[in-house]
C-alpha positions as CSV (number, residue, x, y, z in Angstrom):
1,X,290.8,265.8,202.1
2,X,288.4,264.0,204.4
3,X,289.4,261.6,207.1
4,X,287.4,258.5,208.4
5,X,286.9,260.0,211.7
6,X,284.3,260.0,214.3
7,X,283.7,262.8,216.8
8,X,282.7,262.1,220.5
9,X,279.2,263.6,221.5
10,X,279.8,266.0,224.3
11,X,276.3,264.8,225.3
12,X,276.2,261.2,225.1
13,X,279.8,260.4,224.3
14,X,279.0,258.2,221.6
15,X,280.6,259.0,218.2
16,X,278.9,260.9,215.9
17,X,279.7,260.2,212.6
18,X,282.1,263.3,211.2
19,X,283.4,260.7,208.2
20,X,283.8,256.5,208.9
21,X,285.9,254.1,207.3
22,X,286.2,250.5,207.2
23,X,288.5,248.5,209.5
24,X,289.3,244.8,210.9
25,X,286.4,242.9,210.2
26,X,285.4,245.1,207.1
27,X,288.4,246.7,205.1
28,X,290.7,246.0,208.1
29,X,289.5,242.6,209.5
30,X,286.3,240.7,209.4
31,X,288.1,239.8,212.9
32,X,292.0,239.9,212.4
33,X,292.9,237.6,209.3
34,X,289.0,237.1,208.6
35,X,286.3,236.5,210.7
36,X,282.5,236.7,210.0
37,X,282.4,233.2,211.4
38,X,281.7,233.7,214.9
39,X,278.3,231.9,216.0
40,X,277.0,228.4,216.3
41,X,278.3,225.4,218.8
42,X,281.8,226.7,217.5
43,X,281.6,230.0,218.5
44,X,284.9,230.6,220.8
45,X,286.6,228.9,218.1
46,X,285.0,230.9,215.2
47,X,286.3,233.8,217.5
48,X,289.9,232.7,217.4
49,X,289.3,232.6,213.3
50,X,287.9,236.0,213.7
51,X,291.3,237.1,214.9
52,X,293.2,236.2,212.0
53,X,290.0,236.5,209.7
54,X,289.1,240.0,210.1
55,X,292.4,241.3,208.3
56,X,291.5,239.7,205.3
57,X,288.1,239.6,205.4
58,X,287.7,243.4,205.9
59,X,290.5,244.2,203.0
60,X,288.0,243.1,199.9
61,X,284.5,244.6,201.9
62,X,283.1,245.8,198.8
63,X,282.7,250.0,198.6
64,X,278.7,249.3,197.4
65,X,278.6,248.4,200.8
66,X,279.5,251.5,202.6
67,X,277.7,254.8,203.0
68,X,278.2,256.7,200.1
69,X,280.3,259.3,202.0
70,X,282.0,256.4,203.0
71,X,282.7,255.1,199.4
72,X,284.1,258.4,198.4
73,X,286.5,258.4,200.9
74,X,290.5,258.1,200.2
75,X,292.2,257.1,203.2
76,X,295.6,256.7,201.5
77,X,295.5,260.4,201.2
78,X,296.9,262.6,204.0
79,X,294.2,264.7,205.5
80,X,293.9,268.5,205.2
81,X,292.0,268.5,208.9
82,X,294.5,268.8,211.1
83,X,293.6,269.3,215.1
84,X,297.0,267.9,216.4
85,X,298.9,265.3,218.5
86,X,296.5,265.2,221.3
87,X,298.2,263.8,224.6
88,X,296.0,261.1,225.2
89,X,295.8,258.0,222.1
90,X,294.0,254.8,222.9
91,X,294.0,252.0,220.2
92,X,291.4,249.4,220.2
93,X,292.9,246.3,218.8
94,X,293.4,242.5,218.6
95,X,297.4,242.2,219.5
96,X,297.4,239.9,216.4
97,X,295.4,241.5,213.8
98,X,297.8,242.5,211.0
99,X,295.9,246.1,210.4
100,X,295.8,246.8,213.8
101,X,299.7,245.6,214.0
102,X,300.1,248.6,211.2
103,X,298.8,250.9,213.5
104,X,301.0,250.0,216.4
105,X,304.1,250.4,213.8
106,X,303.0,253.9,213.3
107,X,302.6,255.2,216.2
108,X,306.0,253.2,217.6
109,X,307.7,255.2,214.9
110,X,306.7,258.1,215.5
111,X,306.9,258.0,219.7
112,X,303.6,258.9,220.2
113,X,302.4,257.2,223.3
114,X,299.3,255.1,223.1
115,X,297.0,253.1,225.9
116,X,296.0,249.9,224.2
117,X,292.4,248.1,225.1
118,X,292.1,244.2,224.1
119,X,288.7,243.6,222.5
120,X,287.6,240.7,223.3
121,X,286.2,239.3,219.9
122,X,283.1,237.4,221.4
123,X,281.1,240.3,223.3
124,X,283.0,243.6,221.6
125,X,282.7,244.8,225.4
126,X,285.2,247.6,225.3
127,X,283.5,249.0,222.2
128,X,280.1,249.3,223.9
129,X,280.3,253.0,223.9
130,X,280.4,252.7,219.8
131,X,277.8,251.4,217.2
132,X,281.1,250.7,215.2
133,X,282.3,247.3,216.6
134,X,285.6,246.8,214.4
135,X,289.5,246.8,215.2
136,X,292.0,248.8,214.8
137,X,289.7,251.8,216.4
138,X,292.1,254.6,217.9
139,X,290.5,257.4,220.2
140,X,292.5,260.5,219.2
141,X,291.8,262.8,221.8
142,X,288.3,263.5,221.3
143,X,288.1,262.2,218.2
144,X,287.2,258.2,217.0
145,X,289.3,257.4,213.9
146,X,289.0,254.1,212.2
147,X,290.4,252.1,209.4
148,X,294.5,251.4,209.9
149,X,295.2,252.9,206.2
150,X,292.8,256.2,207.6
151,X,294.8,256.5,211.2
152,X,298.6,256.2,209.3
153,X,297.2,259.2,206.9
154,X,296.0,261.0,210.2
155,X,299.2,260.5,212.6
156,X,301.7,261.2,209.4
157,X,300.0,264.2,208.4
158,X,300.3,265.6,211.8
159,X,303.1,264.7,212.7
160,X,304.9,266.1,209.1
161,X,302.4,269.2,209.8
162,X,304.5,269.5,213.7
163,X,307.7,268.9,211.9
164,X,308.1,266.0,213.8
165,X,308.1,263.5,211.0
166,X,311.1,261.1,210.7
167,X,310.7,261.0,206.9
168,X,313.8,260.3,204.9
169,X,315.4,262.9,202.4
170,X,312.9,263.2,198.9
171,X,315.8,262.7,196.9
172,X,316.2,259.6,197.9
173,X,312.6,258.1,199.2
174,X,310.1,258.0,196.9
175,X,307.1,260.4,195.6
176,X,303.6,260.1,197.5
177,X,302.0,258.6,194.5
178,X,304.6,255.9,194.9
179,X,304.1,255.6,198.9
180,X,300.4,255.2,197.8
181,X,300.7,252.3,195.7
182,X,302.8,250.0,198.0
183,X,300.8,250.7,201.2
184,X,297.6,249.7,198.5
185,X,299.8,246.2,197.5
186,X,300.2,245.8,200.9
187,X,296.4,245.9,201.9
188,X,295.1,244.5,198.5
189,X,298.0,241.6,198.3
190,X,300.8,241.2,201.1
191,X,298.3,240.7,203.7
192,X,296.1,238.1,201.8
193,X,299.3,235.9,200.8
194,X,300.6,235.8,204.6
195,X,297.1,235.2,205.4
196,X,296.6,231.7,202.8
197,X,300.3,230.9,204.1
198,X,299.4,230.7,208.2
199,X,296.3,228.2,207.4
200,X,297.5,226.4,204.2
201,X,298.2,222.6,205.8
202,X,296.6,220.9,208.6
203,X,297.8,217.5,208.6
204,X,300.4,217.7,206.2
205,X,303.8,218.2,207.7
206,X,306.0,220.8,206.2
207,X,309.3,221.3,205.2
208,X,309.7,222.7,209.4
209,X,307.4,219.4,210.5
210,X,304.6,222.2,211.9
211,X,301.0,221.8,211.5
212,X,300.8,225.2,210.5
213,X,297.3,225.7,211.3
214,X,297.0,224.3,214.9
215,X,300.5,226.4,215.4
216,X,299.4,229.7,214.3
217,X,296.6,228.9,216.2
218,X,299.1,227.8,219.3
219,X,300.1,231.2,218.7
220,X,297.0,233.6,218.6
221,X,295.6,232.0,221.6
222,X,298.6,232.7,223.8
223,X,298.1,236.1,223.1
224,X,294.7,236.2,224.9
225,X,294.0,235.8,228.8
226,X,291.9,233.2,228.4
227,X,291.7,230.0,230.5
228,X,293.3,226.9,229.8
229,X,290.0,224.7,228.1
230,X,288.6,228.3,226.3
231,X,292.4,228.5,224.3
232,X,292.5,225.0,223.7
233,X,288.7,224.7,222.7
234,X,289.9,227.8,220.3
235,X,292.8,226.7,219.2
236,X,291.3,223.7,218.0
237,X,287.7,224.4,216.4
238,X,289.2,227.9,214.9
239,X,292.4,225.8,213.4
240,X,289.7,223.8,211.9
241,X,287.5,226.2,210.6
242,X,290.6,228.5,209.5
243,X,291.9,225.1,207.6
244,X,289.0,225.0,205.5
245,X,288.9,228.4,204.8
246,X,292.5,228.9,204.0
247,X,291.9,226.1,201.4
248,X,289.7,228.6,199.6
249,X,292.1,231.7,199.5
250,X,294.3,230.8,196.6
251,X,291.6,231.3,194.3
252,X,289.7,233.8,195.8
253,X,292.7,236.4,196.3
254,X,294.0,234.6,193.0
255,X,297.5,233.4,194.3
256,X,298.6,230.9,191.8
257,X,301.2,228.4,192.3
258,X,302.7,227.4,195.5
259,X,301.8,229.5,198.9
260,X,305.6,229.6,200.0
261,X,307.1,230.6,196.8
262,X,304.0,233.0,196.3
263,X,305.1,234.7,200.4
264,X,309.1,234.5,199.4
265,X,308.3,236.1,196.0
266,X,306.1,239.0,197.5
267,X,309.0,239.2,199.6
268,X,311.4,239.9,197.1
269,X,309.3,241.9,195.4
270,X,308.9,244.7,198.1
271,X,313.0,244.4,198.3
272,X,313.4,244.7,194.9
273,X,311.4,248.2,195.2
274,X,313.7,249.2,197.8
275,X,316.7,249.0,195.6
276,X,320.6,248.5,196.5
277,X,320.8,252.4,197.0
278,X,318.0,253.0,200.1
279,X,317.4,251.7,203.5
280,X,314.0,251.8,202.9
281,X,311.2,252.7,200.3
282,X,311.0,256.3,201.9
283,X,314.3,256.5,201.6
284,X,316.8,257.0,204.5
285,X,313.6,256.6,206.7
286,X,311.0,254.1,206.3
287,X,307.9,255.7,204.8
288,X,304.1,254.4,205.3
289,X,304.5,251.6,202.7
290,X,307.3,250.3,205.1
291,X,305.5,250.4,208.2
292,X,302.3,248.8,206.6
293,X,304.5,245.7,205.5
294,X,306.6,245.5,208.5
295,X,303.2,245.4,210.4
296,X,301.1,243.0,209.1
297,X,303.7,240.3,208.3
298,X,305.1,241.1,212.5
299,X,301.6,240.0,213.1
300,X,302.4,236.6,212.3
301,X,305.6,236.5,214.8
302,X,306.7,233.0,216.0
303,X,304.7,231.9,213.3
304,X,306.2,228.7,210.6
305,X,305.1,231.4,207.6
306,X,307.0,234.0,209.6
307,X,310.0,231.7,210.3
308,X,310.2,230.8,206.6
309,X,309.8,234.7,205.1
310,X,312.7,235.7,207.1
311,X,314.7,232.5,205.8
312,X,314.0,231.6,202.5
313,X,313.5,235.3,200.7
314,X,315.7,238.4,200.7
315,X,313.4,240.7,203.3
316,X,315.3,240.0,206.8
317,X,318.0,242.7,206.1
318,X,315.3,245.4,205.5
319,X,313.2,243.8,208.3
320,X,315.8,244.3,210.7
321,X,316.2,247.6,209.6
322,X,312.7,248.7,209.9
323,X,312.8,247.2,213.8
324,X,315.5,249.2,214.6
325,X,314.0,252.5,213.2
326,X,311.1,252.3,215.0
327,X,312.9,250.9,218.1
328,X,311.0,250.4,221.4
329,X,307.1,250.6,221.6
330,X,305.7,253.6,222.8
331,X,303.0,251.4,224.4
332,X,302.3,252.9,228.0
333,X,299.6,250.4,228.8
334,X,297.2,247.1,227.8
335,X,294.1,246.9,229.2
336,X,291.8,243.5,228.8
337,X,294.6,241.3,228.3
338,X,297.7,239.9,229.8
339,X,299.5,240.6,226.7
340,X,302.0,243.6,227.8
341,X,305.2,245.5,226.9
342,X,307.8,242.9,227.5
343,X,306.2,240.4,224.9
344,X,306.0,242.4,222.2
345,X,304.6,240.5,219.3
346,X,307.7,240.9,217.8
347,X,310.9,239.5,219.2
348,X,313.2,241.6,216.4
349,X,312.2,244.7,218.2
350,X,312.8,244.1,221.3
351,X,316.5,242.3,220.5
352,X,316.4,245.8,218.0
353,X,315.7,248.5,220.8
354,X,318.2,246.8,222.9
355,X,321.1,246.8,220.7
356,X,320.4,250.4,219.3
């Protein structure tokens, strides 16, 4: 089975296309929870909504858009290609893009240490050596692989290929076919009702008093290293813009009823699949489906939709357990941010890593 993965040009370096994918501001992210709206007099706003727009953006970009090799392409499937672990893995990311946040659980699972470069979502700077400017991107060894679903395939199948897969017992995870079909309900409807939840009031208070969009916006700007007026001129214009948008999600993604009890009953739905007899849906490990859901809703740390998933449904203990499976990040570096190791995006881990 193919892989969406580019190969470096010994010549020129730039990637040559082997098989592409789609990614966070595509499949992945029109700019990390949606964002084709960067441009105009609101444009380092717009790029703040690119963060959190990109993830869902990029989850519905249609396939008659993609190269028909593209198109074709299953990146659910584990691929057949193998080359190995190569010792150097660099991930290209937003820290608060929910498919790039999928990645990061991956590769934390499986100890595979990784280099992570903040793109900056205005100039796309530190992808200047690709004609592909989305997030997550991941340089695996000499090879460019893209699309978060595409880069779990690759790093599971190798590392099940090394025999150094944590996978849980068959008997008691679940088949492939079954793996397949929750990472796809994660992608296709997980993500898109966290996504309406982070933007759904603006001057309405909530049952927590938080105006949910300024505050998730509070909270993707503190991820960046940007001065005081640029995060404040973002947090600001993108809350706007992401208000307005949000508004819209319901009925695009086709979310019906309230947002909350729409989050707490997706919720309770993935915990229902795991059942009173696992730890996990893969069993006595968590599989691909676990660290897609863990990833994207981690994304949202600190966040009032966050906050209220862990309170109000039944997902903490399996949450919690997830954290502590994948234990500390295998992170070695940030470059092009302040962001680093000791403020992981997810506070769970750390308090996990600690206690395991």
């Amino acid at each position: 089975m193919a892989v969406a993965v580019f190969r470096l040009s010994a010549t020129s370096r730039r990637p040559e296309v082997v098989a592409s994918p789609d990614s966070c501001i595509s499949r992945d992210g029109a700019s990390s929870f949606g964002g084709r709206l960067l441009g105009g007099g609101l444009l380092v706003g717009a790029s703040g909504a690119g963060l959190m727009l990109s993830s869902a953006a990029s989850a519905d970009a249609p396939k008659a858009d993609l190269p028909a090799q593209e198109a074709s392409m299953d990146h659910y499937a584990r691929p057949t290609n193998l080359t190995g672990i190569p010792e150097n893995i660099t991930l290209y990311q937003y820290e608060v893009c929910p498919f790039c946040c999928k990645v990061k659980a991956v590769l934390d699972y499986h100890k595979l240490p990784y280099t992570v470069v903040e793109v900056n979502p205005l100039t796309k700077a530190e992808l200047k050596w690709s004609t592909y400017r989305k997030v997550p991107v991941v340089k695996y060894g000499d090879e460019v692989v893209m699309d978060s679903t595409a880069i779990a395939s690759r790093v599971a199948a190798e590392c099940e290929a090394k025999g150094v897969s944590k996978r849980g017992r068959a008997n008691k995870g679940m088949s492939v076919e079954e793996e397949t079909k929750w990472r796809k309900w994660v992608d296709e409807r997980f993500v898109k009702i966290i996504t309406a939840n982070i933007y759904r009031s603006w001057n309405t208070p909530t049952a927590c008093s938080w105006n949910e969009s300024l505050d998730t916006f509070k909270y993707i700007t503190e991820q960046t290293n940007w001065g005081w007026g640029t995060r404040e001129l973002a947090r600001m214009s993108g809350a706007v813009i992401m208000w307005q948008v949000g508004k819209k999600m319901p009925k695009k993604y086709n979310i019906e009823g309230d947002l909350r009890v729409a989050l707490y009953e997706a919720c309770d739905e993935l915990v229902d699949a795991v059942g009173p007899n696992r730890l996990f849906l893969g069993g006595d490990q968590p599989n691909l489906a676990d660290l897609a859901a863990y990833g994207v809703l981690t994304a949202v740390a600190r966040t009032p939709t966050y906050e209220d998933a862990l309170a109000n449904s039944r997902i903490r203990g399996w949450y919690d357990r997830v954290a502590v499976a994948i234990g500390p990040s295998s992170r070695t570096g940030t470059i092009g941010s302040e962001w680093g190791l000791a403020n992981a995006a997810n506070p769970v881990v750390n308090k996990a890593a600690k206690a395991a």
